[in-house]
PyMOL Python script that loads the backbone (N, CA, C, O; Angstrom):
from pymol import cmd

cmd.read_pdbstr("""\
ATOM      1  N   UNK A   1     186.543 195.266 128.745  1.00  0.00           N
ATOM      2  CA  UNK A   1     186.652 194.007 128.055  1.00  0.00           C
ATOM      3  C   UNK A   1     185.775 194.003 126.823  1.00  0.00           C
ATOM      4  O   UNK A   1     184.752 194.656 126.612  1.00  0.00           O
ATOM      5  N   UNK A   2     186.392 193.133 126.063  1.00  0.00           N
ATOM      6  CA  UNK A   2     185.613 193.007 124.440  1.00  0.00           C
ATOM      7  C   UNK A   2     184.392 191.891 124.719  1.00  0.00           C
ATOM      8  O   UNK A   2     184.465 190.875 125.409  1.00  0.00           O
ATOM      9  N   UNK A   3     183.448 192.315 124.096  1.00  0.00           N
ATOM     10  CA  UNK A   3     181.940 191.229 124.036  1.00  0.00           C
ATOM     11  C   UNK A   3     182.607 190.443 123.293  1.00  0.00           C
ATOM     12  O   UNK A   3     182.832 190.993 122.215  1.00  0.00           O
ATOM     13  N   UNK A   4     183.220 188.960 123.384  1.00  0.00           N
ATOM     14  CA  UNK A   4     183.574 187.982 122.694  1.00  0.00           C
ATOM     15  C   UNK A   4     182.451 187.075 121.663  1.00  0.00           C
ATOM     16  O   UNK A   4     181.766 186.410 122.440  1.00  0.00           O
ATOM     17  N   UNK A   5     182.241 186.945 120.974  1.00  0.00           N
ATOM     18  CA  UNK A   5     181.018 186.221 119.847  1.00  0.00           C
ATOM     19  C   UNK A   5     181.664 184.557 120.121  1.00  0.00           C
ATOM     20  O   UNK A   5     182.771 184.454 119.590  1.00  0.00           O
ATOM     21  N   UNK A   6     181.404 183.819 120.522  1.00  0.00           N
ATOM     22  CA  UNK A   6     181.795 182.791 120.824  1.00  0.00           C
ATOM     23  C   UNK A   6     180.741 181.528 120.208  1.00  0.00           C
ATOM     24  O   UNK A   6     179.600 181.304 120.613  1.00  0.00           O
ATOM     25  N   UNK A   7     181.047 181.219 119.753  1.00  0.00           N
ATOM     26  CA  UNK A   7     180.230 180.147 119.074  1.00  0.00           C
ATOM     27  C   UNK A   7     179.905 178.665 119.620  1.00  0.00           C
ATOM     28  O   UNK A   7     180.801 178.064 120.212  1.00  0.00           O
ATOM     29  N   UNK A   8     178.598 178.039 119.429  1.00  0.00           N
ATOM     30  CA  UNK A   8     178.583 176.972 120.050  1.00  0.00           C
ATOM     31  C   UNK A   8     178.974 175.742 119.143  1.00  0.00           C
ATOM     32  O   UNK A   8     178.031 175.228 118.540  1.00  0.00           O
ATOM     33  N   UNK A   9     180.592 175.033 118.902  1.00  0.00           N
ATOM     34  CA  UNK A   9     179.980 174.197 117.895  1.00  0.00           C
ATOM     35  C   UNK A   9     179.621 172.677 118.422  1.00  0.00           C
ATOM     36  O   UNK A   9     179.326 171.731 117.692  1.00  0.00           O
ATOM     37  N   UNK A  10     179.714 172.663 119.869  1.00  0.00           N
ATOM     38  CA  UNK A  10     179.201 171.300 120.392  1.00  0.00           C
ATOM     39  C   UNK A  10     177.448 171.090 120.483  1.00  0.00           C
ATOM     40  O   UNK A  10     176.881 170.152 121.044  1.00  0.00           O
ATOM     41  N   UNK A  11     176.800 172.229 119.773  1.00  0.00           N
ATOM     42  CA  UNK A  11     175.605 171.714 120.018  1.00  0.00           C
ATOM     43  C   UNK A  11     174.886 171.390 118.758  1.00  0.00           C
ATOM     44  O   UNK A  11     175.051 171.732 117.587  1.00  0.00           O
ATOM     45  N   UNK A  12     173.956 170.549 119.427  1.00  0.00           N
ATOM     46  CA  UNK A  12     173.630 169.021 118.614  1.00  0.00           C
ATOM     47  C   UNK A  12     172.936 170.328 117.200  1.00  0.00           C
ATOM     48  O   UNK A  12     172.633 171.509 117.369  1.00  0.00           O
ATOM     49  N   UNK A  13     172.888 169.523 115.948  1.00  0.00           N
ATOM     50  CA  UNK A  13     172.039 170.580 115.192  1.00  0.00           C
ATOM     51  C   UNK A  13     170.521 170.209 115.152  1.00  0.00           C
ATOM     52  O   UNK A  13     170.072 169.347 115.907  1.00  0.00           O
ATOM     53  N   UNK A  14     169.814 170.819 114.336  1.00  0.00           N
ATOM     54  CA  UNK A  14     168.767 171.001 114.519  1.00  0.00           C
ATOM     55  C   UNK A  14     168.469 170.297 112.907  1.00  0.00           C
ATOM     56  O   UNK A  14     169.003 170.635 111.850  1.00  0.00           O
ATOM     57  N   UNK A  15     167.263 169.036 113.171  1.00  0.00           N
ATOM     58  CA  UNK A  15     167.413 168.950 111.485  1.00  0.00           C
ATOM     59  C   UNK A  15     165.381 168.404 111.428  1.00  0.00           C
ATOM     60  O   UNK A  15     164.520 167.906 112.154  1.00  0.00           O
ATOM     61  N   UNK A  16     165.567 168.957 110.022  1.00  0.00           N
ATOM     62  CA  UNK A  16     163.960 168.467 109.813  1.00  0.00           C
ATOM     63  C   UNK A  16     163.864 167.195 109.080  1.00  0.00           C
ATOM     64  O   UNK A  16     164.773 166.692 108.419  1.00  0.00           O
ATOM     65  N   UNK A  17     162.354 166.586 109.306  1.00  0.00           N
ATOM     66  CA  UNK A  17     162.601 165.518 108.599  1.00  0.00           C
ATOM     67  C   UNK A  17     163.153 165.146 107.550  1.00  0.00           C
ATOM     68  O   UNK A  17     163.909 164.183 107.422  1.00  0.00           O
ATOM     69  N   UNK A  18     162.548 166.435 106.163  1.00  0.00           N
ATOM     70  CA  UNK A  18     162.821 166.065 105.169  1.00  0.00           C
ATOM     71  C   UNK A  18     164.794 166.444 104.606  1.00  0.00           C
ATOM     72  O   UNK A  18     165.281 166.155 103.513  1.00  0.00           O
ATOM     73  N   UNK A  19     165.287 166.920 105.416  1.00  0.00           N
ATOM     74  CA  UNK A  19     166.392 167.698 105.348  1.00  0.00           C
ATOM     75  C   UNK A  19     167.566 166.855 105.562  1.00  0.00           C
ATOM     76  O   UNK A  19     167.768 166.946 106.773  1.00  0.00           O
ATOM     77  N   UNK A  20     168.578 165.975 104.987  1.00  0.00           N
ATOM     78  CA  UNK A  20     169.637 165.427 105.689  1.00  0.00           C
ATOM     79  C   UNK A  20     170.799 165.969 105.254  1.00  0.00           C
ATOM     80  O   UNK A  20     171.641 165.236 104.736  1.00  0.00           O
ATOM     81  N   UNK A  21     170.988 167.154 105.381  1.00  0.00           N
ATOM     82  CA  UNK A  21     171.779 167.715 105.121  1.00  0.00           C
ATOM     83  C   UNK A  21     173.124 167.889 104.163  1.00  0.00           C
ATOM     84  O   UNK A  21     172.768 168.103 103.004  1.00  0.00           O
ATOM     85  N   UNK A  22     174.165 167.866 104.271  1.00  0.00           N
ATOM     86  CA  UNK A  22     175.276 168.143 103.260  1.00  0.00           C
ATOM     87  C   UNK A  22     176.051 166.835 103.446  1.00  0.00           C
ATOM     88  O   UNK A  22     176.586 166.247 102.506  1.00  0.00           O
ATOM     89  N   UNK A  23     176.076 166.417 104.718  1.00  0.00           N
ATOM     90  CA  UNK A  23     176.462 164.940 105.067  1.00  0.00           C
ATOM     91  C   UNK A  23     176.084 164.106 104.646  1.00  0.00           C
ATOM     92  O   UNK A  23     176.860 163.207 104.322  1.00  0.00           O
ATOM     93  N   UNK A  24     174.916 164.000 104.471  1.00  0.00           N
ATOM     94  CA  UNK A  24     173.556 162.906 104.838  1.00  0.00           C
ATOM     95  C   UNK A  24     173.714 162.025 105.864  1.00  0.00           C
ATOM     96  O   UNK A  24     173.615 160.798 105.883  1.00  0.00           O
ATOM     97  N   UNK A  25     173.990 162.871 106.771  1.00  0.00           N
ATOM     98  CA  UNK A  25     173.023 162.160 108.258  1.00  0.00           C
ATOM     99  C   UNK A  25     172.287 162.651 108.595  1.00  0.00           C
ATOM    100  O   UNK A  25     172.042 163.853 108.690  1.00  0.00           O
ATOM    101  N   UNK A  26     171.331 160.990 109.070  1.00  0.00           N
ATOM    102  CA  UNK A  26     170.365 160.968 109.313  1.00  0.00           C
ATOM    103  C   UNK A  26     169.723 162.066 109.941  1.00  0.00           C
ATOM    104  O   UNK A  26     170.387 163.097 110.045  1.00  0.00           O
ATOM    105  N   UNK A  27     168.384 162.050 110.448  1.00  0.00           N
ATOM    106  CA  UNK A  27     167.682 163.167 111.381  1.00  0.00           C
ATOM    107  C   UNK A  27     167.371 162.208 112.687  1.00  0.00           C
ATOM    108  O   UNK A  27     166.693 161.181 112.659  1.00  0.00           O
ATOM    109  N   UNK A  28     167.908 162.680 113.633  1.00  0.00           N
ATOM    110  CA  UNK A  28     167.687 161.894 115.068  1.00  0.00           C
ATOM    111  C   UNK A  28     166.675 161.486 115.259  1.00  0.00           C
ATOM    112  O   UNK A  28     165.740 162.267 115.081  1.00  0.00           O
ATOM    113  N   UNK A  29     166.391 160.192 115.673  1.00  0.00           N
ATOM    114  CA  UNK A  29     164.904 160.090 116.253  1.00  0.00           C
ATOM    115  C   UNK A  29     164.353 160.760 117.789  1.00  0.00           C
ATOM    116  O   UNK A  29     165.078 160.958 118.763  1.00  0.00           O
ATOM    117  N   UNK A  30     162.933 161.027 117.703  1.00  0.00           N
ATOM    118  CA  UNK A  30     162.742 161.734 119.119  1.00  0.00           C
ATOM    119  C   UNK A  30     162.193 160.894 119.702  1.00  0.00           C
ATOM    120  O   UNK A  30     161.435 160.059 119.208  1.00  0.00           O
ATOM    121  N   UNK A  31     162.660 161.056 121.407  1.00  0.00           N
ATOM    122  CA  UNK A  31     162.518 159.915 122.698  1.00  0.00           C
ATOM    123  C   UNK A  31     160.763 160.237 122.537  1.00  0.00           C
ATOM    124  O   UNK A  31     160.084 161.229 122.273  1.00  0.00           O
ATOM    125  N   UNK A  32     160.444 158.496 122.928  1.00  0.00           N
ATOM    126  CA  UNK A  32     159.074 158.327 123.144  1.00  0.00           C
ATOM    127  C   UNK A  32     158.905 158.068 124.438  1.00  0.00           C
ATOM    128  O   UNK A  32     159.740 157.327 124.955  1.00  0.00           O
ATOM    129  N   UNK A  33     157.730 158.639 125.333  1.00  0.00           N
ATOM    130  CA  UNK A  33     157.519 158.400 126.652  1.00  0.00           C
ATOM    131  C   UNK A  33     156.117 157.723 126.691  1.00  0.00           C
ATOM    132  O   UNK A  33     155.070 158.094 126.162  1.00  0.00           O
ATOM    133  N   UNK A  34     156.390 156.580 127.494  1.00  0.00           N
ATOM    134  CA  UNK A  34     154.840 156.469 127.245  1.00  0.00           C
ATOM    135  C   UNK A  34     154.424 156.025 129.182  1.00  0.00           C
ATOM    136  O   UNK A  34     155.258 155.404 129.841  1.00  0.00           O
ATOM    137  N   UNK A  35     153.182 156.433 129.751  1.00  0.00           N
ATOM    138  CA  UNK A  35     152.954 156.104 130.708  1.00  0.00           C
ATOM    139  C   UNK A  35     152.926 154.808 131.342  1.00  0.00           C
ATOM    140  O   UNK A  35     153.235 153.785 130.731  1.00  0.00           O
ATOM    141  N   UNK A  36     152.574 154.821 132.516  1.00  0.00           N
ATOM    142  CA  UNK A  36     152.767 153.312 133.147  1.00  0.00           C
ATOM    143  C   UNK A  36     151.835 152.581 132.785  1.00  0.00           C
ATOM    144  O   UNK A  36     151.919 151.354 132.832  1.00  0.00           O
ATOM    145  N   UNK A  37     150.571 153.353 132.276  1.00  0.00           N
ATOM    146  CA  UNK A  37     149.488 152.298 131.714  1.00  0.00           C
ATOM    147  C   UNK A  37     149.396 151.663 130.273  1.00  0.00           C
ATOM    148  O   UNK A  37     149.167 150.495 129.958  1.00  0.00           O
ATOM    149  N   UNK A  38     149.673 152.923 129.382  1.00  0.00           N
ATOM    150  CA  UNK A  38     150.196 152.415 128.258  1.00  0.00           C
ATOM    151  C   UNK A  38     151.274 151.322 128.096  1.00  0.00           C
ATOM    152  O   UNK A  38     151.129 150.280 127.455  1.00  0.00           O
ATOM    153  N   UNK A  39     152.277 151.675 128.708  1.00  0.00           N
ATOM    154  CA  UNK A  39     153.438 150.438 128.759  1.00  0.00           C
ATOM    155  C   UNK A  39     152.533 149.251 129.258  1.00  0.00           C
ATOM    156  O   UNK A  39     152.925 148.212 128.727  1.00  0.00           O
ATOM    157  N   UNK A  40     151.574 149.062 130.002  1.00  0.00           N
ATOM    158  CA  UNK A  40     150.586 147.573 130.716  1.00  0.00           C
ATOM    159  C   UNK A  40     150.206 147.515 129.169  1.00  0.00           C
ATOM    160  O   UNK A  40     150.507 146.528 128.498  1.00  0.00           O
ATOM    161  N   UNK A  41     149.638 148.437 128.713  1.00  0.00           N
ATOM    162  CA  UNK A  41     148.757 148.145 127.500  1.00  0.00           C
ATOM    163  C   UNK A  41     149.020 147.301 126.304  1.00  0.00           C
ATOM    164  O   UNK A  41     148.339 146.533 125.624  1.00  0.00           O
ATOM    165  N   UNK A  42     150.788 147.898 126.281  1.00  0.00           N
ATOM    166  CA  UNK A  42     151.522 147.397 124.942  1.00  0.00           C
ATOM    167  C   UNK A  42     152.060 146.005 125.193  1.00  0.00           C
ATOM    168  O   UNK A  42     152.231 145.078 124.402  1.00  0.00           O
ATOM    169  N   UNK A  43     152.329 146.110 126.751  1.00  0.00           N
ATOM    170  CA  UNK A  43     152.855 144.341 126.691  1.00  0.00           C
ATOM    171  C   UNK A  43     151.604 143.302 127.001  1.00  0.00           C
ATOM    172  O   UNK A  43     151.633 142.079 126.865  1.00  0.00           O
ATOM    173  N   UNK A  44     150.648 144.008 127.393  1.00  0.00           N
ATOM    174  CA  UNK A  44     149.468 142.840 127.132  1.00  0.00           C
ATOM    175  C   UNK A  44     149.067 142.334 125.572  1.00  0.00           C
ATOM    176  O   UNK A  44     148.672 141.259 125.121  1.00  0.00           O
ATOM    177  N   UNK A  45     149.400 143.788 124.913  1.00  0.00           N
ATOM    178  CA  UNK A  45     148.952 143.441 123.821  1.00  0.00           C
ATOM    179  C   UNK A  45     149.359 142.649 123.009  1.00  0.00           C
ATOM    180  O   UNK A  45     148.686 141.939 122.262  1.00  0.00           O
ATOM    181  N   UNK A  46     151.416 142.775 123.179  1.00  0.00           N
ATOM    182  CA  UNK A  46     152.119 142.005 122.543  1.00  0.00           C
ATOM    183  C   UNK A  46     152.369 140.536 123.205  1.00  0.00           C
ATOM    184  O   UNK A  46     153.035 139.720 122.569  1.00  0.00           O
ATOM    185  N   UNK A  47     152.044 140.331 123.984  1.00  0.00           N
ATOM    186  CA  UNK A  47     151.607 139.079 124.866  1.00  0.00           C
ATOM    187  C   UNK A  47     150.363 138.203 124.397  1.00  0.00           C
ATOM    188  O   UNK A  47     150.481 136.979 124.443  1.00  0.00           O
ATOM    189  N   UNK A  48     149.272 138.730 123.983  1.00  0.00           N
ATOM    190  CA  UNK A  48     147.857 138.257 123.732  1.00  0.00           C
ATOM    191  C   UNK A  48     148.378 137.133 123.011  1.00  0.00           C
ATOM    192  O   UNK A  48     147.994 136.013 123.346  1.00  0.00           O
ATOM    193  N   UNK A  49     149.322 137.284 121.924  1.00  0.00           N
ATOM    194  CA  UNK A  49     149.010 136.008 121.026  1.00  0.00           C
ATOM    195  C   UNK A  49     150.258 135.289 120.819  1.00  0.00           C
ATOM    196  O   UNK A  49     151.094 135.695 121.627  1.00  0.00           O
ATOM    197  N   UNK A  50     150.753 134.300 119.985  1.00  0.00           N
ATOM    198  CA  UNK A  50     152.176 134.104 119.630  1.00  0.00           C
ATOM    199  C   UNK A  50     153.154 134.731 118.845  1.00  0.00           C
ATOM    200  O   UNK A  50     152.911 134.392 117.687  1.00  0.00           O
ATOM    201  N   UNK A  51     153.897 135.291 118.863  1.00  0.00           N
ATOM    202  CA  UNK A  51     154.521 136.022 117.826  1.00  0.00           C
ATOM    203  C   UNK A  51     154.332 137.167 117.888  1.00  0.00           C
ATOM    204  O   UNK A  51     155.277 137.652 117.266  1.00  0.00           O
ATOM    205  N   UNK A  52     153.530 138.191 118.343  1.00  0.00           N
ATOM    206  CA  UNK A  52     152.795 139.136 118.248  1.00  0.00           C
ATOM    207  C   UNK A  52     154.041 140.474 119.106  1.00  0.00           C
ATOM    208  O   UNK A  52     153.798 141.656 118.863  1.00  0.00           O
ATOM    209  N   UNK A  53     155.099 140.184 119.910  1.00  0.00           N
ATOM    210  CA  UNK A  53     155.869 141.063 120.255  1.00  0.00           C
ATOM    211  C   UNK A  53     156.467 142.037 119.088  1.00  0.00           C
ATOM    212  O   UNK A  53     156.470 143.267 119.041  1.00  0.00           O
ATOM    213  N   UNK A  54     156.917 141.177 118.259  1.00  0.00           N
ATOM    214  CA  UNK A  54     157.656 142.046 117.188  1.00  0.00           C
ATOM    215  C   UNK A  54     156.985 143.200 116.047  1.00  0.00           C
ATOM    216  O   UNK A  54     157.577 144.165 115.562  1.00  0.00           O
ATOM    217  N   UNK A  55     155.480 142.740 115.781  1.00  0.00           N
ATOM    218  CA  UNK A  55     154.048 143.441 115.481  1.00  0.00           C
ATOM    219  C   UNK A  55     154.250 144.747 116.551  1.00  0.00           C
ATOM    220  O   UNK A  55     154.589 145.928 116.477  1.00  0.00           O
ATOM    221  N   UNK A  56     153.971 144.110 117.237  1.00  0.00           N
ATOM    222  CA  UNK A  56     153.257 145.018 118.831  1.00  0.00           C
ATOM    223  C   UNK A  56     154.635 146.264 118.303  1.00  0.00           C
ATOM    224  O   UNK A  56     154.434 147.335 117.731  1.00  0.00           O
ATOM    225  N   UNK A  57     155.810 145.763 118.664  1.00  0.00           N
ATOM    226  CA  UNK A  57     157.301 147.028 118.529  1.00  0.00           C
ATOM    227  C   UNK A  57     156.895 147.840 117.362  1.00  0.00           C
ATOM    228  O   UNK A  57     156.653 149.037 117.212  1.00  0.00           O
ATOM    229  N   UNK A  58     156.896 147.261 116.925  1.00  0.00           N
ATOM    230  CA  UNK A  58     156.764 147.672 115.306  1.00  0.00           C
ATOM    231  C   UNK A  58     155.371 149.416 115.323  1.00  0.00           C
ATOM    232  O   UNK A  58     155.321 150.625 115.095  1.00  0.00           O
ATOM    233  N   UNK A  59     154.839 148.651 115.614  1.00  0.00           N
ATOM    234  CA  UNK A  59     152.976 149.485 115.703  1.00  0.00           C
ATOM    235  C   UNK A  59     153.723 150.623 116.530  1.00  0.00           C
ATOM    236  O   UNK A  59     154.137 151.629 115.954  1.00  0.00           O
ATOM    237  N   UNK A  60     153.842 150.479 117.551  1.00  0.00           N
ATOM    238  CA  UNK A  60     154.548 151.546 118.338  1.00  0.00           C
ATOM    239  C   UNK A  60     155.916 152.294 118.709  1.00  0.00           C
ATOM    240  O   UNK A  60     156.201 153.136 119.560  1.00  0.00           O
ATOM    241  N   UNK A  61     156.510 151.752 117.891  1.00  0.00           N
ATOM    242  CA  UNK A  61     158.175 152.402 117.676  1.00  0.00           C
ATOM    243  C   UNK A  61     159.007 152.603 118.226  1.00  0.00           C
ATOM    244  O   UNK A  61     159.671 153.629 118.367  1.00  0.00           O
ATOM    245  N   UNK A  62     159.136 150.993 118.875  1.00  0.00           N
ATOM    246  CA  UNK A  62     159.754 150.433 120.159  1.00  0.00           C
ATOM    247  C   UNK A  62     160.312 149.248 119.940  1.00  0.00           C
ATOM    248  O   UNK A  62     159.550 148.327 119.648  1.00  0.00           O
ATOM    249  N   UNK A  63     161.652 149.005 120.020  1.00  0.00           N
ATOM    250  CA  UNK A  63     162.359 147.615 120.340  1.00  0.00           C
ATOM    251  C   UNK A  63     161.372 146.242 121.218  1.00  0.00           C
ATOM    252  O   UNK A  63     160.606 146.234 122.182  1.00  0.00           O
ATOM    253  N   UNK A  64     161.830 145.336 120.397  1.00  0.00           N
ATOM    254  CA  UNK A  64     160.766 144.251 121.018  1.00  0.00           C
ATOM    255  C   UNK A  64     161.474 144.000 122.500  1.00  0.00           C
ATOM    256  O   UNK A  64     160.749 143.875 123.487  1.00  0.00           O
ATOM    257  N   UNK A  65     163.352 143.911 122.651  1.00  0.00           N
ATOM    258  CA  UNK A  65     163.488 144.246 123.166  1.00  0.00           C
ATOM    259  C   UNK A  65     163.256 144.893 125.017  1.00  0.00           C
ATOM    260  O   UNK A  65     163.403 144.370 126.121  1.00  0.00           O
ATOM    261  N   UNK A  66     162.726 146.613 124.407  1.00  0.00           N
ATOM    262  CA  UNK A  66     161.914 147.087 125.441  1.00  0.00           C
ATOM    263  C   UNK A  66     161.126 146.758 125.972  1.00  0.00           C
ATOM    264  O   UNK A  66     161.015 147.036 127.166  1.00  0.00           O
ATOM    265  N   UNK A  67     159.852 145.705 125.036  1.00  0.00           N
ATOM    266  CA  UNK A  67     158.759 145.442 125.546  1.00  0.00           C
ATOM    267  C   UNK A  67     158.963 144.082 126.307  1.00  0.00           C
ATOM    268  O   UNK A  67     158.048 143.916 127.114  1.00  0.00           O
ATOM    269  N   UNK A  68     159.756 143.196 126.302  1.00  0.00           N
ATOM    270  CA  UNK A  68     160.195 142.629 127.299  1.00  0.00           C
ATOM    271  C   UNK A  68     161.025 142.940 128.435  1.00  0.00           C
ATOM    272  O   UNK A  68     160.986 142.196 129.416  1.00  0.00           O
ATOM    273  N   UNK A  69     161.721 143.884 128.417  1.00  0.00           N
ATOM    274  CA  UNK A  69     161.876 144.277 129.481  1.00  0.00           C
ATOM    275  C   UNK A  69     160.744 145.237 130.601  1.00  0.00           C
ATOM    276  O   UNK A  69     160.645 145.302 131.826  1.00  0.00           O
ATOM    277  N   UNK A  70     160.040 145.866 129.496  1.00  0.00           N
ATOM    278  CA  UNK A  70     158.841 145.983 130.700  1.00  0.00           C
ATOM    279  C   UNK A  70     158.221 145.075 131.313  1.00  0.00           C
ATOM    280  O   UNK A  70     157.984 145.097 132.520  1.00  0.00           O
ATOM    281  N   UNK A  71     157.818 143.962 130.329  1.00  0.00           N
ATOM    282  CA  UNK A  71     157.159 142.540 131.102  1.00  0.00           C
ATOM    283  C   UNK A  71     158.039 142.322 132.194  1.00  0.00           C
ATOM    284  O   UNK A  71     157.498 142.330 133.300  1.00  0.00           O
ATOM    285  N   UNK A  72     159.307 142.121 132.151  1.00  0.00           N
ATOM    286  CA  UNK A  72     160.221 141.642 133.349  1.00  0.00           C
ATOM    287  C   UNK A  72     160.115 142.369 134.601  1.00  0.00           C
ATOM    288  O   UNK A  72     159.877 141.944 135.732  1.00  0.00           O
ATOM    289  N   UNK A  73     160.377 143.757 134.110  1.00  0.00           N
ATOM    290  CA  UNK A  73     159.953 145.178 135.452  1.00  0.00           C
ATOM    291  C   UNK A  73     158.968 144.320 135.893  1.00  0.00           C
ATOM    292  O   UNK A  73     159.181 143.387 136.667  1.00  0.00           O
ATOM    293  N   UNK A  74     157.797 144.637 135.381  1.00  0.00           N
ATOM    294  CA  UNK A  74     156.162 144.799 135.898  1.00  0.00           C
ATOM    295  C   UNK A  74     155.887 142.936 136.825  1.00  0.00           C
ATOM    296  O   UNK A  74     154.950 142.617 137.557  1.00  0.00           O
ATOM    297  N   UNK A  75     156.809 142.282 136.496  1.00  0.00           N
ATOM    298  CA  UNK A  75     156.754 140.610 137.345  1.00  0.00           C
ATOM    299  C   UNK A  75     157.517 140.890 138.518  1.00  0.00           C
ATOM    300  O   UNK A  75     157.154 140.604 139.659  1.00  0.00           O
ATOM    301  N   UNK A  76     158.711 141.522 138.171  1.00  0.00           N
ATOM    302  CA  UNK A  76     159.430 141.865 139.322  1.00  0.00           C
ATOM    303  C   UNK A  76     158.913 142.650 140.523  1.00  0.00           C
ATOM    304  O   UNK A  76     159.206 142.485 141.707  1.00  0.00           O
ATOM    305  N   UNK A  77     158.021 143.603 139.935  1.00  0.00           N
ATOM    306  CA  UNK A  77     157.277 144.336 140.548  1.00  0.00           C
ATOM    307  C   UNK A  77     156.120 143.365 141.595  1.00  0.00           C
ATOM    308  O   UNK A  77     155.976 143.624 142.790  1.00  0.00           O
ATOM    309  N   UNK A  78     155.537 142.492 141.042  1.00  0.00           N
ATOM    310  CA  UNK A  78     154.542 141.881 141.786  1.00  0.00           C
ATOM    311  C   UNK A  78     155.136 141.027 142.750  1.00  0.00           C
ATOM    312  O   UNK A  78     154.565 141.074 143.839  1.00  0.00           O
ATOM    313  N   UNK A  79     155.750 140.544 142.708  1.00  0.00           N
ATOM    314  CA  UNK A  79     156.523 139.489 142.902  1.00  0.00           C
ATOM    315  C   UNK A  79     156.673 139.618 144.558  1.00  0.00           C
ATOM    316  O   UNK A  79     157.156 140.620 145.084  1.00  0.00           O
ATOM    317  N   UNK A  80     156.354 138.853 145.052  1.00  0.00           N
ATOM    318  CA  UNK A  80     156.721 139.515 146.716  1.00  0.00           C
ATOM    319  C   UNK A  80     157.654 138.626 147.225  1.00  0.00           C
ATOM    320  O   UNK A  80     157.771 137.444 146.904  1.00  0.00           O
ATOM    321  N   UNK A  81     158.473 139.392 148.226  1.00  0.00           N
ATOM    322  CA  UNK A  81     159.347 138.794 148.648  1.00  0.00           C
ATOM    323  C   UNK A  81     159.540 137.279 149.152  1.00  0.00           C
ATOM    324  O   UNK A  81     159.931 137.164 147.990  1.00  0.00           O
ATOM    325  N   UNK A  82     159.639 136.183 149.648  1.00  0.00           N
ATOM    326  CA  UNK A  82     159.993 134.671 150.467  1.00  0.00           C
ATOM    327  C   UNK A  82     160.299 135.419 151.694  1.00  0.00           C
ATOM    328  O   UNK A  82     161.058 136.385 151.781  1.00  0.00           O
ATOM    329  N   UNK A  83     159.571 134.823 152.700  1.00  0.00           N
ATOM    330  CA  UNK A  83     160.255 135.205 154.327  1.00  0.00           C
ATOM    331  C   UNK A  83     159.927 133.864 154.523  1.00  0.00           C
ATOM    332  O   UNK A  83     159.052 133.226 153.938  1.00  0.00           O
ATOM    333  N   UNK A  84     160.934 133.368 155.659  1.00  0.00           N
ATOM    334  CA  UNK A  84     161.158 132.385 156.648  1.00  0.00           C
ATOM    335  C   UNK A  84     159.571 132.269 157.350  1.00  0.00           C
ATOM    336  O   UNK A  84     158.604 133.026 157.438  1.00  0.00           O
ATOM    337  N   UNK A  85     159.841 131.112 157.714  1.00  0.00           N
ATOM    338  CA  UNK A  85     158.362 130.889 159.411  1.00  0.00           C
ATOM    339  C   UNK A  85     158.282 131.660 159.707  1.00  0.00           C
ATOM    340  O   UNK A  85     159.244 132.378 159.432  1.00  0.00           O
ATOM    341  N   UNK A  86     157.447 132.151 160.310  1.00  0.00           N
ATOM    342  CA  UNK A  86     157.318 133.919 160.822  1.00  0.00           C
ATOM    343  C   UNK A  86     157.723 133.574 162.327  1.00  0.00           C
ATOM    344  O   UNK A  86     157.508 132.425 162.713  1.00  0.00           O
ATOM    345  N   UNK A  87     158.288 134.482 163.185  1.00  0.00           N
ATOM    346  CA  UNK A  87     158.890 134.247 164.746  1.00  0.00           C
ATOM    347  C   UNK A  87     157.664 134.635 165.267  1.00  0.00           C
ATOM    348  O   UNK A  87     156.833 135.502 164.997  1.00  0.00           O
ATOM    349  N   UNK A  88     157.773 133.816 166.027  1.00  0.00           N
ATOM    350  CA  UNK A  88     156.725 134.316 167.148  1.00  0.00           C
ATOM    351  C   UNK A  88     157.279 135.039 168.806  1.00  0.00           C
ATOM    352  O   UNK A  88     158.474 134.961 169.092  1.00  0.00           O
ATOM    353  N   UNK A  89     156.627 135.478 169.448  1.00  0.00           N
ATOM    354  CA  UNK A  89     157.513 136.446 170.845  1.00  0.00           C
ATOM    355  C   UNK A  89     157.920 135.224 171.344  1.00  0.00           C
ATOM    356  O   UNK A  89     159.141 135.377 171.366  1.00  0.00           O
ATOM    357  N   UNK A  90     157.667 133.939 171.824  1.00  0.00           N
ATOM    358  CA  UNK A  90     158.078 132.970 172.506  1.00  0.00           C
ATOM    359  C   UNK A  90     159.678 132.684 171.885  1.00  0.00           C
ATOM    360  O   UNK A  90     160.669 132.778 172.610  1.00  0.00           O
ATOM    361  N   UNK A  91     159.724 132.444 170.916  1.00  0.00           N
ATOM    362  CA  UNK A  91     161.063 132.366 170.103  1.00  0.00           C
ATOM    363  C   UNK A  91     162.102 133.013 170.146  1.00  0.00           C
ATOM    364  O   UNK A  91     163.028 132.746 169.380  1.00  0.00           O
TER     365      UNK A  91
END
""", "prot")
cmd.dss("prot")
cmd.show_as("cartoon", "prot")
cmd.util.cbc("prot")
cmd.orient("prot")
């Protein structure tokens, strides 16, 4: 059998900042991860005052968005369940 040269053209390209190529599209942005404490950090921060969510996104390069939905996670998170009267063995 023949070594076939097969080309990839489904993969994504590779672009530098300053470079937008022959198209001019854009250069992808790269995923930001940020830990579970940092994420506490950013929505306290954007919480502290009035208005201050869209600042807060901004500073860190994140949908204000996101940062409410972490607030929502992190309530949901505390949040403990409602149970009934508790049974007792007689019951």
């Amino acid at each position: 059998m023949e070594d076939l040269d097969i080309e990839n053209n489904f993969a994504p390209e590779e672009f530098d900042d300053d470079d937008q190529g022959d198209s001019g599209v854009q250069p992808r942005r790269k995923r930001k991860y940020f830990t579970l404490w940092q994420k506490k950090d950013i929505v306290q921060e954007a919480h502290a005052a009035p208005q201050r969510v869209k600042l807060t996104a901004w500073k860190y390069g994140v949908q204000p968005k996101q940062i409410h939905r972490w607030r929502n996670d992190a309530k949901a998170l505390t949040v403990l369940p409602h149970y009934p009267n508790p049974c007792t063995v007689d019951e």
